[in-house]
GUZAPA-498014 format. One record per residue (C-alpha): z, x, y. Coordinates in nm, 2 decimals. Example, Ala and Ser with C-alpha at 12.3 -4.5 7.8 and 13.67 -1.06 7.14 Angstrom:
# residues 2
NODE      c3      c1      c2
NODE    0.78    1.23   -0.45
NODE    0.71    1.37   -0.11
# end
This chain:
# residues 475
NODE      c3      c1      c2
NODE   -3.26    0.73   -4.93
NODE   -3.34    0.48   -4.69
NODE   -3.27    0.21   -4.90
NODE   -2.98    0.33   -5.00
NODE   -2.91    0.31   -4.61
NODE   -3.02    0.00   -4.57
NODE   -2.88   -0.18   -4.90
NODE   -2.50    0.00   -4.74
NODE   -2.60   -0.13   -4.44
NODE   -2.60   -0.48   -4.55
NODE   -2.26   -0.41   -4.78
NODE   -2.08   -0.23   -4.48
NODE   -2.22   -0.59   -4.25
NODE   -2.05   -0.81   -4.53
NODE   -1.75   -0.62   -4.58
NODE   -1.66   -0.61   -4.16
NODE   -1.72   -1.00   -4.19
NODE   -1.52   -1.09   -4.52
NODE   -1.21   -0.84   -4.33
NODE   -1.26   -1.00   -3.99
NODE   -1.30   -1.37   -4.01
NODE   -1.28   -1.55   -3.72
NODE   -0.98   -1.82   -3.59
NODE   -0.96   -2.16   -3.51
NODE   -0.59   -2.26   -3.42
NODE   -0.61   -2.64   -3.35
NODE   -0.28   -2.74   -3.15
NODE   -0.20   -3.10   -3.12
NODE    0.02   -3.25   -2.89
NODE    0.35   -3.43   -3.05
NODE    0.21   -3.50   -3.39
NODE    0.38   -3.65   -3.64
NODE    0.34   -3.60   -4.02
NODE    0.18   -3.87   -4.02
NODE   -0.16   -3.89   -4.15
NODE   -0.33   -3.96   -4.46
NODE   -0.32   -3.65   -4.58
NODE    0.06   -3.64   -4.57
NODE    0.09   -3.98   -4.75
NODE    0.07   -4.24   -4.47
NODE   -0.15   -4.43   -4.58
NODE   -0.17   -4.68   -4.28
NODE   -0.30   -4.41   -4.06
NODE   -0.70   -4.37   -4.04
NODE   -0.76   -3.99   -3.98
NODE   -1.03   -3.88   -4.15
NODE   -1.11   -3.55   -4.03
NODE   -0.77   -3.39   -4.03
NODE   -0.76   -3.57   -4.42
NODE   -1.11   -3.37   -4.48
NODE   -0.99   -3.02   -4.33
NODE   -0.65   -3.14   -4.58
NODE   -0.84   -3.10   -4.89
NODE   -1.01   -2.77   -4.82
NODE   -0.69   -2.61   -4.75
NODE   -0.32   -2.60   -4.82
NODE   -0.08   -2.91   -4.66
NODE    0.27   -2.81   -4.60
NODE    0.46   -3.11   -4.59
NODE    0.78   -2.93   -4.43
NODE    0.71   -2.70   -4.15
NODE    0.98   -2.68   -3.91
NODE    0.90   -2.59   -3.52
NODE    1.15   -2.41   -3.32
NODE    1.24   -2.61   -3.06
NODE    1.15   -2.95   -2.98
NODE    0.98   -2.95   -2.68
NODE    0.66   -2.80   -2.56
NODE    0.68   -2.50   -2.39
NODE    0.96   -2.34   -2.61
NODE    0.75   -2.42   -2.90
NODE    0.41   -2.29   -2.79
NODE    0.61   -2.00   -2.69
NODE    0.72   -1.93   -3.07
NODE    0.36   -2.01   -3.21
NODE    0.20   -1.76   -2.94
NODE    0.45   -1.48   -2.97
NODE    0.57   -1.50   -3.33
NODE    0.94   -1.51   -3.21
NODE    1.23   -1.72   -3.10
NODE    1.28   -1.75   -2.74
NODE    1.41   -1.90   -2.46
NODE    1.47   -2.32   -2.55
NODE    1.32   -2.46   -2.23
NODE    0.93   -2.53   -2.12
NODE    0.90   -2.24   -1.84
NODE    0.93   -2.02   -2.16
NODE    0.58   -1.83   -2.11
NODE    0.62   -1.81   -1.78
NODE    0.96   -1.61   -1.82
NODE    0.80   -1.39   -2.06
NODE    0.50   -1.36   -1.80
NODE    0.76   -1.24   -1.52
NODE    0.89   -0.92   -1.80
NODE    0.52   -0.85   -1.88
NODE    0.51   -0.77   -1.50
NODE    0.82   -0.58   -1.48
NODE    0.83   -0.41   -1.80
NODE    0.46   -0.38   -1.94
NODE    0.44   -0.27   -2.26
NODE    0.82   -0.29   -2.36
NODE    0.74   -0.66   -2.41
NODE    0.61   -0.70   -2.81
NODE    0.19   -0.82   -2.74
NODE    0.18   -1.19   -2.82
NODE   -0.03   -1.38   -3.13
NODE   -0.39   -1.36   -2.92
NODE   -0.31   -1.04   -2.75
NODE   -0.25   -0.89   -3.08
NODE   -0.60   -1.02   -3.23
NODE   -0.79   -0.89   -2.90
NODE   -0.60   -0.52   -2.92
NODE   -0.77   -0.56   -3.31
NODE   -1.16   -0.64   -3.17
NODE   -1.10   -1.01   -3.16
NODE   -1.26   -1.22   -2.86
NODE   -0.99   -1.46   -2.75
NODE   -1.02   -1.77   -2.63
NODE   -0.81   -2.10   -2.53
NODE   -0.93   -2.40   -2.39
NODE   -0.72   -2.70   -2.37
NODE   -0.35   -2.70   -2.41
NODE   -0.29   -2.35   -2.58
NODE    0.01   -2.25   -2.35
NODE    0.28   -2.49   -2.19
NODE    0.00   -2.55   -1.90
NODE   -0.32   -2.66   -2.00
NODE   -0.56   -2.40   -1.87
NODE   -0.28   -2.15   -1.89
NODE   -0.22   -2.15   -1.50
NODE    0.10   -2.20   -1.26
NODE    0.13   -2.34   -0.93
NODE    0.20   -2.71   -0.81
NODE   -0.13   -2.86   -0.98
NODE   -0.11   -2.61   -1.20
NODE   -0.42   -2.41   -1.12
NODE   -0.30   -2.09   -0.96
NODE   -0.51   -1.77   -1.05
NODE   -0.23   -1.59   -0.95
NODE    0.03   -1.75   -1.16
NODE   -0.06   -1.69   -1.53
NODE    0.15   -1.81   -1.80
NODE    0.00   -1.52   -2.06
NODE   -0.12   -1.25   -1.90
NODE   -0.37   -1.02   -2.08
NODE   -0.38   -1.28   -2.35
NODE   -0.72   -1.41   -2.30
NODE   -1.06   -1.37   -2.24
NODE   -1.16   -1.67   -2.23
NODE   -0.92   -1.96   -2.11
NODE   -1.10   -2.30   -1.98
NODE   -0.92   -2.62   -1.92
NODE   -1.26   -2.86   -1.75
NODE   -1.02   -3.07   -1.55
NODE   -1.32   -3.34   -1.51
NODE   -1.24   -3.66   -1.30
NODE   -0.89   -3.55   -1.31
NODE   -0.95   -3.32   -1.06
NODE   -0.67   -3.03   -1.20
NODE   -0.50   -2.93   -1.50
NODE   -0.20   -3.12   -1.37
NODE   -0.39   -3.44   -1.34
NODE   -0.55   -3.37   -1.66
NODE   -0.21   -3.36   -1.84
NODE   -0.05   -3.67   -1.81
NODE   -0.44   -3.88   -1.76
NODE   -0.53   -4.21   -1.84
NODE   -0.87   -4.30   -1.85
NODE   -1.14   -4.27   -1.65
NODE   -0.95   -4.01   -1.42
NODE   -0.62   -4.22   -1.37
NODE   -0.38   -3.93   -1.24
NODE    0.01   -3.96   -1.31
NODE    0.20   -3.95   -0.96
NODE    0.44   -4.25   -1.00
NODE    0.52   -4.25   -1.39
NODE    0.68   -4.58   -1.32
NODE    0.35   -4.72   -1.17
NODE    0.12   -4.55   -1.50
NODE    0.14   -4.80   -1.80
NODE    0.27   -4.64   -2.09
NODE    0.02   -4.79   -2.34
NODE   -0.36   -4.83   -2.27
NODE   -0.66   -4.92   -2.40
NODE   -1.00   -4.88   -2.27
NODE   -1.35   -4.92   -2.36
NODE   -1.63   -4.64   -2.36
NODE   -1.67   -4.36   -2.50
NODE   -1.44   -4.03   -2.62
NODE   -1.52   -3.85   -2.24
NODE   -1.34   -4.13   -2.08
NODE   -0.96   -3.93   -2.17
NODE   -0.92   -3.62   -2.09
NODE   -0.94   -3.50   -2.42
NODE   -1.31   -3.57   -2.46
NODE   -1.47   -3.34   -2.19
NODE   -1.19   -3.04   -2.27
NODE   -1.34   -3.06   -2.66
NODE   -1.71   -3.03   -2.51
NODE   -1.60   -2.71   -2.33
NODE   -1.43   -2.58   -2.68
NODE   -1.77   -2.67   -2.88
NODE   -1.98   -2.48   -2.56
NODE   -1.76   -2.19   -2.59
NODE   -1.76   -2.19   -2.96
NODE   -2.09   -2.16   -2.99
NODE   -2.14   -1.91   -2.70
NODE   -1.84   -1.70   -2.92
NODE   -2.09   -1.73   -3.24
NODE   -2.35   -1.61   -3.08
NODE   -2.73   -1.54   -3.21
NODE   -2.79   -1.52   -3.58
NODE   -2.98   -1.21   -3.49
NODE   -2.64   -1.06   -3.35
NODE   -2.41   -1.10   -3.64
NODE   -2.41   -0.74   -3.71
NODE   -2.25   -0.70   -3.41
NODE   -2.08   -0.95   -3.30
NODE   -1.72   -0.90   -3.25
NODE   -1.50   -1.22   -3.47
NODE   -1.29   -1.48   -3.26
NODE   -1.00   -1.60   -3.20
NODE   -1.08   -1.97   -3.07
NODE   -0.73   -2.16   -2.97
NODE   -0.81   -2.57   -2.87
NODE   -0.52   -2.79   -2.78
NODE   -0.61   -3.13   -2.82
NODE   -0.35   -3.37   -2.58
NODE   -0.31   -3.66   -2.71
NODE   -0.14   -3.83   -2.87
NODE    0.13   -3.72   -2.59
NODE    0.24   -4.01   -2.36
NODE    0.11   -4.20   -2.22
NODE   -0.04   -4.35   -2.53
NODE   -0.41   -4.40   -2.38
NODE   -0.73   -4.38   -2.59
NODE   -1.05   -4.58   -2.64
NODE   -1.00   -4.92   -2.72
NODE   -1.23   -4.84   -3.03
NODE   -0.94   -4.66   -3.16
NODE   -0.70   -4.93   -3.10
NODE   -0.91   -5.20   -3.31
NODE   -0.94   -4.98   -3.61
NODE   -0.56   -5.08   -3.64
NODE   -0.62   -5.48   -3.55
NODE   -0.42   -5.67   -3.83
NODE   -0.26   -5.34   -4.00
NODE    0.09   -5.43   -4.14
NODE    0.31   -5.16   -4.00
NODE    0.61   -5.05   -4.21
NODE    0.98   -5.12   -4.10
NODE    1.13   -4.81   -3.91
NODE    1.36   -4.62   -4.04
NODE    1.74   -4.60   -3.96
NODE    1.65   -4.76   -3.63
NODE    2.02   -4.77   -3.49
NODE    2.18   -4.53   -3.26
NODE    2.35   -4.29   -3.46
NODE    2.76   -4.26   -3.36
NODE    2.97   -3.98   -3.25
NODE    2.86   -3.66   -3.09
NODE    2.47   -3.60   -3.15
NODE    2.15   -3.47   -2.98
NODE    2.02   -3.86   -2.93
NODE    1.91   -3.94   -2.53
NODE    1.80   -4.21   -2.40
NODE    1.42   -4.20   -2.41
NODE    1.33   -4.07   -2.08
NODE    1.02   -3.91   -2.11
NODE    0.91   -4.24   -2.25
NODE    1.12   -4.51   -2.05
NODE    1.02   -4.37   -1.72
NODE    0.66   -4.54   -1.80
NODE    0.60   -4.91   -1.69
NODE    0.68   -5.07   -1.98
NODE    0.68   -5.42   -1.83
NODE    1.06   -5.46   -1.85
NODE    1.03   -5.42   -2.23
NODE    1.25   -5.18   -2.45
NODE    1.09   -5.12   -2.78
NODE    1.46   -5.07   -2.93
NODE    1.52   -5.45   -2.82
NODE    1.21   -5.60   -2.83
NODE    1.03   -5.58   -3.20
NODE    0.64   -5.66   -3.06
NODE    0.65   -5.41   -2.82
NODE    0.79   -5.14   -3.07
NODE    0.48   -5.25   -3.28
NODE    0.24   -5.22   -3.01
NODE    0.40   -4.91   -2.88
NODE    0.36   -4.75   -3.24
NODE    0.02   -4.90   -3.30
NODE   -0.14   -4.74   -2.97
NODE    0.02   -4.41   -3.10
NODE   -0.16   -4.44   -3.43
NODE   -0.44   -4.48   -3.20
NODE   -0.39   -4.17   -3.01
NODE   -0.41   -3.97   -3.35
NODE   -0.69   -4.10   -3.47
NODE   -0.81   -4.07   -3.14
NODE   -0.75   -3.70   -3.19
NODE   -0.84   -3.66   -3.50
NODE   -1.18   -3.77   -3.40
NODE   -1.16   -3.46   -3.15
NODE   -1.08   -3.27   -3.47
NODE   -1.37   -3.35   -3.65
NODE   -1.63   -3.27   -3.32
NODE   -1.48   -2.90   -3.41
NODE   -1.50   -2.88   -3.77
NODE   -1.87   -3.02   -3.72
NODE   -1.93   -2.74   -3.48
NODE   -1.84   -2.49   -3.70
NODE   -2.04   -2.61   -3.98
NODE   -2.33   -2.66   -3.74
NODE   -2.24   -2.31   -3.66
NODE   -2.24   -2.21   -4.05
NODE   -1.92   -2.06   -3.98
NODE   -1.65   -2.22   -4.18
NODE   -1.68   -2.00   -4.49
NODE   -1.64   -1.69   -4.25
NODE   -1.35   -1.91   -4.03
NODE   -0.95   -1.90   -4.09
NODE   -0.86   -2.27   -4.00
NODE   -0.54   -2.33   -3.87
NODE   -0.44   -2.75   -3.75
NODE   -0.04   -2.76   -3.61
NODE    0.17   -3.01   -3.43
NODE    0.40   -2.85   -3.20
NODE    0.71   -3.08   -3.26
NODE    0.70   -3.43   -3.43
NODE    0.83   -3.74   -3.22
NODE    1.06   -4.03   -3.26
NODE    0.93   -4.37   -3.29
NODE    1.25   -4.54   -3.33
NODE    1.40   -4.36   -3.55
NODE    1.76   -4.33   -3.43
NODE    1.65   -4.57   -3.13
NODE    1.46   -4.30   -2.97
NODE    1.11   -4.33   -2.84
NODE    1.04   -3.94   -2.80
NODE    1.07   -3.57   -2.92
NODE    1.37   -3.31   -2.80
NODE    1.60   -3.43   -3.06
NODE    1.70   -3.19   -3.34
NODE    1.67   -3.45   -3.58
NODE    1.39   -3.42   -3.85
NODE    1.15   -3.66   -3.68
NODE    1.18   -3.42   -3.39
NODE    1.11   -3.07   -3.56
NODE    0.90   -3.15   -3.86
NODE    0.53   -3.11   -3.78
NODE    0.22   -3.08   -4.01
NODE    0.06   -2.73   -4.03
NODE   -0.24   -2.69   -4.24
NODE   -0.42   -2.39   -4.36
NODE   -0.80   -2.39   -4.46
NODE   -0.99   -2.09   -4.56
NODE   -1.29   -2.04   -4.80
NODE   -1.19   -1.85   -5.07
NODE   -0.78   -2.08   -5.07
NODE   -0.69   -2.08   -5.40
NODE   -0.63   -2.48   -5.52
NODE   -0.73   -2.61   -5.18
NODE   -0.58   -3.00   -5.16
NODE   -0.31   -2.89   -5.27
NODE    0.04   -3.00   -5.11
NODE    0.34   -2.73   -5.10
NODE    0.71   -2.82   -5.05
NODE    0.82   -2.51   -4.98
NODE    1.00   -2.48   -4.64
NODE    0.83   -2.34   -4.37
NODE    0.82   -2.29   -3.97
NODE    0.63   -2.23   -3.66
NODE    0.72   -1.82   -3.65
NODE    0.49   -1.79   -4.03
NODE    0.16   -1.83   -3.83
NODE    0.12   -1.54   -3.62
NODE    0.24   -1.28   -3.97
NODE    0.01   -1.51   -4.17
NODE   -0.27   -1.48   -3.97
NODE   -0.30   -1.13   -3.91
NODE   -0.21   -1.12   -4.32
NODE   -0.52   -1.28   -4.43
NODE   -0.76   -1.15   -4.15
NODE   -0.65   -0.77   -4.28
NODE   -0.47   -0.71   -3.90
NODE   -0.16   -0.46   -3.93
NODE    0.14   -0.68   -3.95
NODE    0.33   -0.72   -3.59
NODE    0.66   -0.63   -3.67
NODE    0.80   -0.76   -3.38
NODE    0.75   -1.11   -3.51
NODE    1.02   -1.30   -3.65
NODE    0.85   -1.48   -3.94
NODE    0.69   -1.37   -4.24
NODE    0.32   -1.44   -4.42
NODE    0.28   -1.73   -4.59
NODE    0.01   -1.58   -4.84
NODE    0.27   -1.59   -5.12
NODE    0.25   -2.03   -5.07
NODE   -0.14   -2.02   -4.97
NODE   -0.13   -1.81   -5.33
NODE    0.05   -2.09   -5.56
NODE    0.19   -2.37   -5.39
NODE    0.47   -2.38   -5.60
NODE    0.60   -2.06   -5.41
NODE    0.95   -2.15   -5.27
NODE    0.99   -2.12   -4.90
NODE    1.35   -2.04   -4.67
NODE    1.53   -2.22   -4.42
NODE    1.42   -2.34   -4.07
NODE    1.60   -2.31   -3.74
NODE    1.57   -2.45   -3.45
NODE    1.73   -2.47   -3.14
NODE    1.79   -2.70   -2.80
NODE    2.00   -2.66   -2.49
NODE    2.21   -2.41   -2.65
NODE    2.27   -2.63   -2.94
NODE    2.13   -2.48   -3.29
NODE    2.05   -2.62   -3.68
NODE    1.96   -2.50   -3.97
NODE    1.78   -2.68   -4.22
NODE    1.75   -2.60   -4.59
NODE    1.66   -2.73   -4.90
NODE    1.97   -2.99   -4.92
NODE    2.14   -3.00   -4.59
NODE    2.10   -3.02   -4.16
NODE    2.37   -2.82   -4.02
NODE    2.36   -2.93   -3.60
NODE    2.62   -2.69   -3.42
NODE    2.70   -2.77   -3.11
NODE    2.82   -2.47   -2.85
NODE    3.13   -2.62   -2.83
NODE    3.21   -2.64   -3.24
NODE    3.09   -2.96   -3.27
NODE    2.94   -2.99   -3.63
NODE    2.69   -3.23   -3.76
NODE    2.62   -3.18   -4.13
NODE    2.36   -3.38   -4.28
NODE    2.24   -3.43   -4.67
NODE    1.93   -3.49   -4.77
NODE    2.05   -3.55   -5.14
NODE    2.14   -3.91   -5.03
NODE    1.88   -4.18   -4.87
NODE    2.16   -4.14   -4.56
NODE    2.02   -3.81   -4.52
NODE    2.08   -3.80   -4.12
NODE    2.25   -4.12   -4.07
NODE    2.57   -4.02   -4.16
NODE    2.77   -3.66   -4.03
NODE    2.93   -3.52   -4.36
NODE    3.11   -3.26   -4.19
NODE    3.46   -3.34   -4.20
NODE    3.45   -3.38   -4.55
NODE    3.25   -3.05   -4.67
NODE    3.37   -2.79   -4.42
NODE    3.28   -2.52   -4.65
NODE    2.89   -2.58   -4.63
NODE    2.95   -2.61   -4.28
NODE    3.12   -2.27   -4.22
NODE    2.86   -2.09   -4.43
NODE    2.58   -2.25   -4.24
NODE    2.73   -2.17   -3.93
NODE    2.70   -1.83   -4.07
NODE    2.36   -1.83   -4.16
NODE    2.31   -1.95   -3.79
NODE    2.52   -1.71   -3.62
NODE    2.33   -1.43   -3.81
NODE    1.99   -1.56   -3.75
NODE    2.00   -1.67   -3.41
NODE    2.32   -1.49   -3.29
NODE    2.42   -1.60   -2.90
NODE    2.10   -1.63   -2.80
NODE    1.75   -1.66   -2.97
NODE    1.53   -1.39   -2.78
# end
């Protein structure tokens, strides 16, 4: 009889493992699809290209907004919300009047299911998840019973705010106009801010694994890193940089300002840099060297990437480990003749999202299907055997992580109460004052040219689909 104890003992052990697996949710700041893995074959990312092959590439997720904070807001909650970056912070302000009338968000959900939680990095819209003018006020929190763990080592950058928009060596952002908007530096990965904030992640992941004596009872986590770069301004380790000395750089795409009524600006985020008197939309060498320092930045991150993936190996924890890699908007690097995100063009709202778990079936394999930001949180409790949230918007993608060839649905997005839709053929932009663009991605004008006049019935039944799905509003 004992060992019939002891053999269920060991069954029961495996079975609470294989139907709690652990989480690592790897934000990175305004990522492109642009890697290896998605085809770009000019850009040296190794890591991210590794974790590609174990797992299942979606080449067309779709965030929710482009910007930040209303993104995170989406990925952490599972549900549209307000289109501006004091999103969390909004929601924070109802989980103190209301409680429990406001739905638990993405980690609050895992932790309420015997998950530790944990965020270090940029997670929330705040790095270290904290208000206030430098943005480390205890009594400000952007997610409140979210956590139990959230760490953001602001280093020589003295606080999360100086940590945010850091150049090396604890350069801290007060005059953007003084801060150059491209640099190179040499040393080591600590010298940007992403370096010691990753050393924190692999200290706390390994404190979350805890001693192989303890497995029995060791409770599974929920481990959320936000890796910053390659947000502006476009600083990493000159090591980084010379990995893309002599690289022939493609042409960029419909570089012209597009006409009529659309969501282009003027670059601001960007242009407000020193930039040396240079415009990278009138000067061709500085576009270059502004889009080679960005390819720097990813591979700068992706090197942050594979410090984690080696961790968890170390750790012998991938096969018991639900991987998750997503970019929270893409960015514009000339595309339209903007240098930035908060468009809703594609360049702005397409991100990659990758999902890597042990027993994926045909792992490397790309899908098609259309996807978007508000999947994650109903496909993560899905395949860690959580009760589905039904307050969340999206839906599991365990149909596509099944067969790739599973079809997907549209994608909507929103920004400054204008709204698209994107399906398999079209971009519907609709403006709050009924200004359409329709866009068709059967032609290689695809977003260069508004179709609308001429095919008002796609846009009146899009306009439906919109008014349906997001109605006035998108909470």
């Amino acid at each position: 009889m004992k060992r019939l104890a002891l053999i269920f003992t060991f069954l029961l052990a495996d079975f609470c493992a294989a139907q709690s697996p652990n989480v690592l949710l790897i934000c990175v700041d305004d990522l492109r699809p642009e890697l290896g893995c998605y085809g770009v074959d000019y850009i040296s990312s190794p890591n991210i290209d590794g974790l590609a092959q174990r797992g299942r590439i979606f080449r067309r997720h779709y965030v929710q907004a482009p910007t930040c904070g209303a993104s995170r807001y989406t990925l952490l909650t599972g549900r549209y919300g307000p289109a501006d970056n004091g999103a969390l912070f909004a929601r924070a302000k109802q989980v103190a009047a209301k409680g429990d009338q406001v739905p638990p968000s993405m980690p609050e959900w895992f932790r309420q299911n015997g998950y530790v939680t944990a965020a270090v990095g940029k997670v929330s819209h705040h790095p270290g998840g904290l208000g206030g003018p430098d943005w480390n006020d205890p009594s400000t929190v952007e997610m409140p019973t979210a956590w139990d763990h959230q760490l953001l080592p602001a280093g020589p950058w003295k606080h999360p705010r100086g940590w945010m928009h850091g150049l090396a060596n604890g350069e801290i952002r007060t005059d953007a106009g003084k801060m150059d908007v491209l640099q190179a530096t040499e040393g080591d990965d600590s010298i940007y801010p992403d370096g010691p904030s990753v050393d924190a992640a692999l200290a706390l992941m390994q404190q979350l694994a805890g001693e192989p004596s303890q497995d029995a009872n060791r409770k599974p986590f929920f481990l959320a890193c936000g890796i910053l770069r390659p947000h502006l301004p476009f600083g990493a380790p000159a090591k980084y940089v010379q990995r893309y000395d002599g690289v022939d750089l493609p042409p960029i795409p419909h570089p012209d300002k597009p006409q009529g009524k659309t969501t282009w600006h003027g670059s601001g985020e960007f242009m407000k840099y020193n930039r040396w008197g240079k415009n990278p939309n009138t000067d061709a060498e500085f576009a270059t060297q502004v889009r080679t320092h960005y390819a720097a930045c990813v591979s700068y991150a992706d090197a942050q990437v594979g410090r984690l993936l080696d961790k968890l190996d170390e750790l012998k924890l991938r096969d018991d480990t639900l991987i998750v890699l997503w970019g929270d908007h893409g960015w514009h690097l000339g595309e339209h003749a903007v240098w930035g995100k908060h468009t809703l063009f594609e360049e702005s709202l397409r991100s990659p999202l990758i999902v890597s778990y042990a027993k994926l079936r045909h792992p490397g394999t790309t899908s098609d299907a259309m996807v978007e930001t508000l999947d994650i949180f109903p496909t993560l409790t899905d395949l860690a055997n959580l009760p589905t949230p039904d307050h969340a918007h999206g839906v599991s993608l365990r149909p596509i992580l099944t067969d790739p060839k599973a079809p997907g649905h549209d994608a909507f997005a929103y920004r400054r109460n204008i709204k698209t839709i994107r399906t398999n053929n079209h971009r519907l932009i609709l403006h709050k004052d009924g200004h359409a663009e329709l866009y068709d991605h059967r032609t290689p004008k695809a977003e260069t040219v508004n179709v609308a006049d001429s095919h008002p019935d796609v846009v009146a039944e899009l306009s439906t689909r919109i008014q349906k799905r997001l109605g006035d509003g998108q909470n």
